[in-house]
N, C-alpha and C positions, 0 to 999 in steps of 0.2 A: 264153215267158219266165216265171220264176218268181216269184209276188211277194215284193219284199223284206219279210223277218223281221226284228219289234223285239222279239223276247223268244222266251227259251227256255221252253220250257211240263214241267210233267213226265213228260208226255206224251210228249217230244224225246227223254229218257234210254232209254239202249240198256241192258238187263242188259251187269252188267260182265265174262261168260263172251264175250257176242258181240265187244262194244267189245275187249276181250282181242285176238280172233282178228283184228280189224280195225284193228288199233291204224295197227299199220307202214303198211298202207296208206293209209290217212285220212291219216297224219302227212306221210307224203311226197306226196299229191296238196295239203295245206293249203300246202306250199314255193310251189307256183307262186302259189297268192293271193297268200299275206303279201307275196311279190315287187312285187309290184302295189301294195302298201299299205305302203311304208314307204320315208324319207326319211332319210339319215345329214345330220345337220348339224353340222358342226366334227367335230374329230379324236375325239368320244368319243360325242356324241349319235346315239343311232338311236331314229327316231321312228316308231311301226307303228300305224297307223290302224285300228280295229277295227271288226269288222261280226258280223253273226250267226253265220258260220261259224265265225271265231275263239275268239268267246269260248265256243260249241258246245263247240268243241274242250278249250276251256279247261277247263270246264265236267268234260268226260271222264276228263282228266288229274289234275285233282284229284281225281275218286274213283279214278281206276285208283289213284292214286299212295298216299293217305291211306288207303282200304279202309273208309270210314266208312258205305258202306251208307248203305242208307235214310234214317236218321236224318242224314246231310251232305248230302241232295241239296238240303233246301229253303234251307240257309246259301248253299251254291254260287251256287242260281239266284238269293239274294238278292244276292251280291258279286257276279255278273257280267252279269247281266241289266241293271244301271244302265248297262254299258261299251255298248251296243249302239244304237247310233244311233238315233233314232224321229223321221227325218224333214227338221227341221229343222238336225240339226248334224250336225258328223265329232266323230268322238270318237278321242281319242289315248292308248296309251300310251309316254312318253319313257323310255329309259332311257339311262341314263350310264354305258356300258361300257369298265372299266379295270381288266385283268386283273390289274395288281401292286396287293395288299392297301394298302401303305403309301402307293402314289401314289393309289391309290382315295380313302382315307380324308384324305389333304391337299387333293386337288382338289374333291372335297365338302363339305369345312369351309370351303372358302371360294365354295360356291354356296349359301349358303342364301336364298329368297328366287326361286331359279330358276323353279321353276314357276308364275310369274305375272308371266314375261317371254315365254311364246312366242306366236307373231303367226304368222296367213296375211294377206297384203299381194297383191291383186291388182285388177285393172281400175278405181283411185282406192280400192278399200275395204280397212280392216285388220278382222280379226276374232282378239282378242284369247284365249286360250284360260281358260277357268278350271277351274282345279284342283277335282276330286272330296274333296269334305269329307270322306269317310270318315274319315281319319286325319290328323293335321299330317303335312307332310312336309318341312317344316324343323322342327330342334327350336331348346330353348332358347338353344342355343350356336351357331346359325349354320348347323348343319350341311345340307346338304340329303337326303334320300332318293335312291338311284341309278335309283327308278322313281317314277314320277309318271303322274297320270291326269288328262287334260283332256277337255273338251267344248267345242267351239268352236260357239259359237252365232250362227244365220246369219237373216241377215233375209231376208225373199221374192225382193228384191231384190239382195241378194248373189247366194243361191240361183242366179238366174237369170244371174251375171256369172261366177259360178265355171263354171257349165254347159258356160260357149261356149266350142267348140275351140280348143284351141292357147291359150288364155285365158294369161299369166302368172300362176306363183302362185311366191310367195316365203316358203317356210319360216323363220321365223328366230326365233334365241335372242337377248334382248337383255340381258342380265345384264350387270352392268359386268365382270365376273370371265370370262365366256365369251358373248361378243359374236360370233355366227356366222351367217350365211345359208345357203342353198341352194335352187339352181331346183326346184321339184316337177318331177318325167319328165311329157311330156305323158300317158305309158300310164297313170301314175299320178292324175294330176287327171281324166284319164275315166275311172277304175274310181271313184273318189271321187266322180263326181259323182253314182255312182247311189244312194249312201246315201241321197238326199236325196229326199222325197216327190213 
């Protein structure tokens, strides 16, 4: 077994001729993880739990995409190396996927505030998510952000209650405005559980 990875090193970075030739494959073996690591709650939230591979990935995408060389790689591992669990938590990114521009931007003006309502609720414990500071993600006006980053932080003892099979876990959005739950897949809560040290 591989030990689990909390940071990409630059060390990890593939020349972006090879990454190139490797793209498509990478991209489409990454499908079956993410599968594994992500929760739709309510008719818009898809929530995808991040680990070292992802944000690896992530990581790639934004130089193949950007072309910024050298000089972008140490910004990258600075924005995505925090997304990567170390241990003690899951980390999340939520997005709020609503393909018509005009219902996007109505339904978000009335989440602001969203990202410091999401909760895992399992075996008597909640573990409440807190939003990555990096940026506001509500603004002035209410509005919310359609992507949000959390880190869910676990005590020894949750730790050890999320672990146990078949454990329940219950994702949920508690905003007055979108009030949602959903079971975590069992496949899901044991690929999650290995984040953890």
């Amino acid at each position: 077994m591989t030990a689990r990875r909390t940071a990409i090193t630059r060390t990890d970075i593939l020349p972006l001729d090879r990454y190139a030739r490797e793209r498509a494959a990478r991209r489409s073996a990454l499908v079956a993880v993410k599968r594994k690591r992500r929760v739709a709650v309510g008719p818009y939230a898809l929530v995808h739990f991040e680990n070292y591979e992802t944000m690896w990935q992530q990581v790639h995408e934004m130089l193949f995409i950007e072309r910024g060389g050298e000089a972008q790689i140490d910004g990258e591992l600075r924005a995505y190396n925090g997304l990567i669990p170390q241990g003690t938590e899951l980390v999340a990114t939520v997005m709020f996927e609503i393909a018509d521009p005009a219902r996007r931007a109505a339904e978000l003006g009335r989440l602001g505030g969203v990202e410091r309502t999401v909760t895992l609720r399992f075996a008597g414990h909640t573990v409440t998510g807190r939003p990555e500071e990096d940026v506001e993600r509500t603004n002035e006006a209410g509005k919310a952000s359609a992507v949000h980053f959390l880190h869910f932080d676990f005590t020894p003892e949750q730790i050890a209650a999320f672990r146990t099979p078949r454990t329940e876990v219950i994702l949920g959005i508690g905003h007055s405005q979108y009030g949602h739950m959903a079971v975590m897949p069992e496949a899901v809560r044991a690929e999650l559980a290995g984040d953890f040290e």
